[in-house]
N, C-alpha and C positions, 0 to 999 in steps of 0.2 A: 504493500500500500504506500509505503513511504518512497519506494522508488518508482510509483506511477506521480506519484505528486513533484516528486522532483522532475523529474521527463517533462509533465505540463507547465512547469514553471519556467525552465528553462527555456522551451517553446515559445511561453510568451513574454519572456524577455526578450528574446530573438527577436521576434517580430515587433518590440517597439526598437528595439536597438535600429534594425532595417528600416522601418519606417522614420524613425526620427534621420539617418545617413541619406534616403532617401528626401525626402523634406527638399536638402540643399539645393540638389540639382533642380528639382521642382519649381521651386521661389526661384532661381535662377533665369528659368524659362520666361518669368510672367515679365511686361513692361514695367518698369519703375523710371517716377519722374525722372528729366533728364538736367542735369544740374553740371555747372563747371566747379570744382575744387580750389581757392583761391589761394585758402591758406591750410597750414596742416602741423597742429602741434599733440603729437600722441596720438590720442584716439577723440580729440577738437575739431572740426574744420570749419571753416566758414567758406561756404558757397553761394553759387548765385543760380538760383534758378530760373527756367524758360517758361516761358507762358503755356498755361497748362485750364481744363475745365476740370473739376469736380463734381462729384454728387455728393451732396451733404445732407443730412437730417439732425435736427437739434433733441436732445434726450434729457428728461430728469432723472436726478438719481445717485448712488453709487459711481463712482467711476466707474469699475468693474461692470458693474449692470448696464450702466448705461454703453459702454463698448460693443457689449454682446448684444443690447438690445438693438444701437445703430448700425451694425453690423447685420443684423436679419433683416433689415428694412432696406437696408443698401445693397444686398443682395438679390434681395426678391426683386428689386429693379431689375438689374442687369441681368439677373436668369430669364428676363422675358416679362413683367408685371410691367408694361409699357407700350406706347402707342409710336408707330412708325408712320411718321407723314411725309408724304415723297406731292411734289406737284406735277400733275400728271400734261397740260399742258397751255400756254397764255390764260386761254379764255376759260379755263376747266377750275373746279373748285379743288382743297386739298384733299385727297382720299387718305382714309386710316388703314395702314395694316397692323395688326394686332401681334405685340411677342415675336421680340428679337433681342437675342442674349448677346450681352458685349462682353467682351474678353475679361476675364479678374485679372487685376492689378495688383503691385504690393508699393507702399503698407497702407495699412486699416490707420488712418489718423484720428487725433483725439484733443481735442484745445476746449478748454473753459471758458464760458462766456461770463463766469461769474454768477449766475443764477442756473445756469445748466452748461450742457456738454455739447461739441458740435461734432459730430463725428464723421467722414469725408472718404473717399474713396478717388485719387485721382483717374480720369477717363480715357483710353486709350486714344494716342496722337492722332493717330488718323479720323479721327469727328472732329468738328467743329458743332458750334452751338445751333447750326442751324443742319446738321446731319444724324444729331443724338436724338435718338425717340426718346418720346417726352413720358415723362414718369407719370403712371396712372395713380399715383397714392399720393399727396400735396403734403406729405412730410419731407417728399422726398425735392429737393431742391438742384440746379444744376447752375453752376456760378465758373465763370471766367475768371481767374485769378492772371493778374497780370507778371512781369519779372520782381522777384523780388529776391532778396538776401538775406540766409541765415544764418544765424553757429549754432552748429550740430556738436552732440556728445554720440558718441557710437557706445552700445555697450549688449552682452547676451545675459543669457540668464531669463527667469520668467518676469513678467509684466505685472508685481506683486509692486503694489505702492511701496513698500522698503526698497525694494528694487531700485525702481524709476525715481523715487525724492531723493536717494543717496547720490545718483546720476545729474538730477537737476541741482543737487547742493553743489556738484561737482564743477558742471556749467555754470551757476551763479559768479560761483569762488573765481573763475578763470575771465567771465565778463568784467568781474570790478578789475581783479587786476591788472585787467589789459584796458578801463575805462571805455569801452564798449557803450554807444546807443543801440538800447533795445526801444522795441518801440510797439510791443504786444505781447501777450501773453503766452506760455510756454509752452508747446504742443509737443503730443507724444505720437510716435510714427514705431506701428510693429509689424514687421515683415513675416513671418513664418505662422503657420498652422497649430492649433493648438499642443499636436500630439511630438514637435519636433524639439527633440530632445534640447532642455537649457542652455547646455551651452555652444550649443549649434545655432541659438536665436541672431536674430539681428534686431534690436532697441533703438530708440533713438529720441533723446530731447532736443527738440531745437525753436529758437527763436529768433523771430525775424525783426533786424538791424539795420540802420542807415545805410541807403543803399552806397553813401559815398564814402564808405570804410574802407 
């Protein structure tokens, strides 16, 4: 008995082992915004990024809760909970096609608005605002964000607020003493799937800074 219990345990160890190894290349695959590197001290950078659309829903709640909650909402868009309007021709009015899934992206982002949570999912390059079917559920929101400029902390490990605040103390401590303009509040950006092993994550706090740093 004790050596059939061992056999199944080790089995499924295996197969989180595999799947968390697996993970990498996975998240690898997916588009992530495209940003230039400007500066780079350890595991800091500050980048600039490109103009990019998101879908965003705002959440109350928990951190935590509210992640997983803007996360199913932001999802059920992109799997297809959406309207496809295509103009069919001058004088013709627009027609709706119904459910079309857009690619997942990485990361699931997460910024405080100070009474609740915004949680965002940037939108694969190729749409523009007027080629992304339009989200049939009005939580779901799609927003043009223009160039803008952050400092990033890179870090793994789980998405456990001791985690992330030890990260953002980390990033604070390095803005004062490099006198840094911040000029919004601190967003949190997580790349990988629940099941992928800690320290194979990719984390990230970052905050967006005068763009003439």
């Amino acid at each position: 008995m004790n050596k059939t219990w061992i056999m199944i345990t080790s089995i499924i160890a295996l197969i989180l082992i595999v799947g968390g190894l697996l993970a990498g290349p996975v998240m690898s695959n997916v588009e992530k915004p495209d940003y230039k590197v400007i500066q780079t001290e350890q595991n800091i950078e500050i980048r600039q990024y490109e103009p990019m659309i998101i879908a965003e829903v705002e959440v109350d709640g928990k951190r935590e809760d509210a992640i997983r909650e803007g996360f199913r909402l932001i999802a059920d868009y992109i799997f297809g909970n959406n309207t496809v309007q295509r103009d069919i021709a001058m004088t013709a009015p627009v027609q709706q096609q119904e459910s079309q899934k857009i690619a997942m992206t990485a990361p699931v982002q997460q910024q405080s608005t100070g009474r609740s949570w915004q949680i965002s999912f940037v939108m694969p390059s190729k749409y523009s605002m007027e080629t992304l079917p339009e989200p049939k559920n009005d939580r779901v929101r799609l927003k043009e964000i223009m160039t803008k400029k952050f400092v990033v902390i890179k870090f793994s490990g789980t998405n456990s607020n001791e985690n992330v605040t030890e990260h953002e103390n980390q990033l604070m401590n390095y803005i004062e003493s490099n006198q840094i303009k911040i000029i919004d509040s601190p967003k949190y950006a997580f790349y990988n799937a629940p099941w992928t092993l800690p320290f194979m994550r990719r984390n990230e706090v970052m905050i967006e800074i005068n763009q003439h740093i």
